[in-house]
C-alpha positions as CSV (number, residue, x, y, z in Angstrom):
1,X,120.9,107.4,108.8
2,X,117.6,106.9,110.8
3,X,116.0,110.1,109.3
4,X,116.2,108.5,105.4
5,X,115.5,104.5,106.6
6,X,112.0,103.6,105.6
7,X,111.4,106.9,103.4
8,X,112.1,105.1,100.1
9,X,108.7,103.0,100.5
10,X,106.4,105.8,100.8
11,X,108.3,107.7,97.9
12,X,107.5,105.1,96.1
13,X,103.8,105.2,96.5
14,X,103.7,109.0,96.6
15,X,105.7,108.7,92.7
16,X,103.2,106.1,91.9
17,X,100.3,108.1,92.6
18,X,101.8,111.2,90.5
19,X,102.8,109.4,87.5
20,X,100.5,106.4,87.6
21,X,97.1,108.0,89.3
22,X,95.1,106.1,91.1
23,X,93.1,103.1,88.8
24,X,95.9,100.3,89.4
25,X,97.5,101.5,91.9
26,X,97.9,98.4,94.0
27,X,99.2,96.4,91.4
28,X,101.6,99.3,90.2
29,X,102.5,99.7,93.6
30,X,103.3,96.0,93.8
31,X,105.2,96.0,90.9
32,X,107.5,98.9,92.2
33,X,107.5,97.4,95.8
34,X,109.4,93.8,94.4
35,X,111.6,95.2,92.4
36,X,112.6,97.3,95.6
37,X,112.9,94.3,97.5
38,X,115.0,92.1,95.1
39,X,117.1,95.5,94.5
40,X,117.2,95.5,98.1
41,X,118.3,92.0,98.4
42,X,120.8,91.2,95.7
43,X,122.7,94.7,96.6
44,X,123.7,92.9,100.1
45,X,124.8,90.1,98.3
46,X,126.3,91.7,95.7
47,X,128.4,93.9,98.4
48,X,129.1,90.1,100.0
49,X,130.1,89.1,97.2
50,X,132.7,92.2,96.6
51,X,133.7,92.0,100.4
52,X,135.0,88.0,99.5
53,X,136.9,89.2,96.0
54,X,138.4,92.5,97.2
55,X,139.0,92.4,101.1
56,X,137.0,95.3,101.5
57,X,133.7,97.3,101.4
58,X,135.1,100.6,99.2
59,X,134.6,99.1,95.6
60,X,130.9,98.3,96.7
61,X,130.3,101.9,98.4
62,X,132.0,103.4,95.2
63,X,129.3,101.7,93.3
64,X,126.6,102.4,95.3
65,X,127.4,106.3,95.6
66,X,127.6,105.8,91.5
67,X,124.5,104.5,91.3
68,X,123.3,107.4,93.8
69,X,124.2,109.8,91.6
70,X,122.4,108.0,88.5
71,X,119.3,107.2,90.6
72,X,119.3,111.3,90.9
73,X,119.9,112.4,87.3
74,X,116.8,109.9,86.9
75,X,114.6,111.1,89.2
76,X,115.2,114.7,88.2
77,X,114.8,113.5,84.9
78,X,110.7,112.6,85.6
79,X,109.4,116.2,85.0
80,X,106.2,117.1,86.4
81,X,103.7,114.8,87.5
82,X,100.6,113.8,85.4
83,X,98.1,113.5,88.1
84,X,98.9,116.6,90.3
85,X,96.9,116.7,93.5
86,X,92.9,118.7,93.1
87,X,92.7,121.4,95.1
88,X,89.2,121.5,95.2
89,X,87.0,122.0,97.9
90,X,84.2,119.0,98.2
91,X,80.4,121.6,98.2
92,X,79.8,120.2,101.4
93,X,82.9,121.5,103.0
94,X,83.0,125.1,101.8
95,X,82.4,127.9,103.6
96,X,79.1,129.4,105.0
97,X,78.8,132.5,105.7
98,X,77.5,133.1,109.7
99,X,74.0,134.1,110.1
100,X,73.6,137.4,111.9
């Protein structure tokens, strides 16, 4: 559980930065990062909520491990990125061949 807590924020600016580039990506970013929170939030109350109703946490997990499975149909779903990373190498930086 500790390896995969926190990796959901920086997948979502690395996605944001494939899909979206770079020319808004703060407010893109931002955009992405509420709706994560407020996803974040109402799914504990939601589970709560579930918790009062049915006496226990499996009809919550249930949905949450069916919403896993669309969340990864989606994502595989994207198909390549639209601003792939430059490989380039800035003039500056390239290599000079050693005097002899």
């Amino acid at each position: 559980m500790g390896m995969g807590l926190g990796t959901e924020i920086d997948l979502i600016a690395f996605l944001v930065t494939r899909y979206f580039g770079q020319r808004s990506f703060g407010q893109i970013y931002g955009y992405f990062f509420m709706i994560f929170g407020l996803g974040s939030s109402f799914g504990r109350f939601l589970a709560g909520l579930i918790f009062d109703l049915a006496g226990s946490y499996n009809p919550a997990l249930i949905g949450a491990a069916l919403a896993l499975v669309v969340a990864v149909i989606l994502v595989n779903r994207l198909g390549s990125y639209l601003y792939p990373v430059q490989r380039e190498i800035a003039p500056d930086l390239a290599a000079v061949p050693a005097a002899s």
